[in-house]
C-alpha positions as a Markdown table, in Angstrom:
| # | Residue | x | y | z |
|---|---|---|---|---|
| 1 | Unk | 107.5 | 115.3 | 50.7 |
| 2 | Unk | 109.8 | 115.6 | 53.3 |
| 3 | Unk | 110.7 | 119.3 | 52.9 |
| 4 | Unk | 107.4 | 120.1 | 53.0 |
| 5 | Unk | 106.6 | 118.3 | 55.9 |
| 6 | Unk | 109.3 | 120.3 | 57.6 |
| 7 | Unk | 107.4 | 123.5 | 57.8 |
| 8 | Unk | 104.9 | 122.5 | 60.4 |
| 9 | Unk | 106.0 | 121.5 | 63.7 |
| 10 | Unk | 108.4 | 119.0 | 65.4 |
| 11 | Unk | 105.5 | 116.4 | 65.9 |
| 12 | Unk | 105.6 | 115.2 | 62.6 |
| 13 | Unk | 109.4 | 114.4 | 62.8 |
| 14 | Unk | 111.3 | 116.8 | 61.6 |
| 15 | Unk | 114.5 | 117.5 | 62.2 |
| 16 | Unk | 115.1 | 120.9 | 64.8 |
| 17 | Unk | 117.8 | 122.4 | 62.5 |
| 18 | Unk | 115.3 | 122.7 | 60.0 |
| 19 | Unk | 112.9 | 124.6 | 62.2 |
| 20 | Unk | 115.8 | 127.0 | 63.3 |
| 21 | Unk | 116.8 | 127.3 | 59.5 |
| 22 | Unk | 113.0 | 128.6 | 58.5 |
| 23 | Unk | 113.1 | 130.6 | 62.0 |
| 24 | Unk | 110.0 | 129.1 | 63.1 |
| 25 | Unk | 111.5 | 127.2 | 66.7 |
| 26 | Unk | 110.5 | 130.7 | 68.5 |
| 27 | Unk | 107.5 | 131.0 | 66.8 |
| 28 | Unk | 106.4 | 127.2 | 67.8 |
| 29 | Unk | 107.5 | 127.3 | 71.8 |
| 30 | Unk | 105.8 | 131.1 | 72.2 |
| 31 | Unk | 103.1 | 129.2 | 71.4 |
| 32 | Unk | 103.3 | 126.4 | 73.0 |
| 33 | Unk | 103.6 | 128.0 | 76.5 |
| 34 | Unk | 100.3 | 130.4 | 75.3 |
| 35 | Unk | 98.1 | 127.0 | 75.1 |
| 36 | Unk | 99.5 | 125.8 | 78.1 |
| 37 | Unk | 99.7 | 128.2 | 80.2 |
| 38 | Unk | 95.8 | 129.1 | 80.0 |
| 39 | Unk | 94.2 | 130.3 | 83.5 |
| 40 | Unk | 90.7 | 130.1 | 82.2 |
| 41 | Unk | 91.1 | 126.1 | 81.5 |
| 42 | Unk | 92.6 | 125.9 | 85.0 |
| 43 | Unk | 89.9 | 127.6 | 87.0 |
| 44 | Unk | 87.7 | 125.5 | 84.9 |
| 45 | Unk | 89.8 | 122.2 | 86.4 |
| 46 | Unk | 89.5 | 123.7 | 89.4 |
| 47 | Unk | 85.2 | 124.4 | 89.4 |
| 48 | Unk | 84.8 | 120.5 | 88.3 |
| 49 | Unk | 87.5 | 118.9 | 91.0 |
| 50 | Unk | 85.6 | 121.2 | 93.7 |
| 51 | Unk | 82.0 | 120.5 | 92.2 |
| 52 | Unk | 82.8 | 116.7 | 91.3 |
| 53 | Unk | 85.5 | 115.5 | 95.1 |
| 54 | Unk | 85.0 | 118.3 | 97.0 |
| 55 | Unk | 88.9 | 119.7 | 96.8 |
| 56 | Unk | 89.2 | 123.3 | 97.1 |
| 57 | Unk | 91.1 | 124.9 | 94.9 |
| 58 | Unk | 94.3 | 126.3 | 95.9 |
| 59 | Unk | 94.6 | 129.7 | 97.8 |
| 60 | Unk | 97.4 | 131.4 | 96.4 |
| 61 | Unk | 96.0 | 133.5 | 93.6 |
| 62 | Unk | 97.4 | 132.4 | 90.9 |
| 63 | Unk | 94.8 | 131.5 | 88.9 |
């Protein structure tokens, strides 16, 4: 069961090498920094924190 469990990602403790070896480790960060990186879930954080304390959002555009 363990080789299989090797082909999803690192959460379910599998060993890096074996991610590198299948040539998935790019694969998994790209996507990682896509889910995190989302401005529409931040200028939704930043609607409820103004709507909800009052704080402004930030003024530098990046959102």
């Amino acid at each position: 069961m363990r080789g299989a469990d090797c082909r999803v990602p690192n959460w379910t403790g599998c060993p890096r090498p074996a991610l590198d070896a299948l040539g998935l480790h790019r694969h998994w960060r790209d996507a990682r920094t896509h889910t995190l990186h989302d401005p529409a879930r931040w200028k939704v954080q930043h609607i409820g924190r103004y709507v909800l304390n009052g704080t402004k959002p930030p003024r530098h555009g990046l959102l």
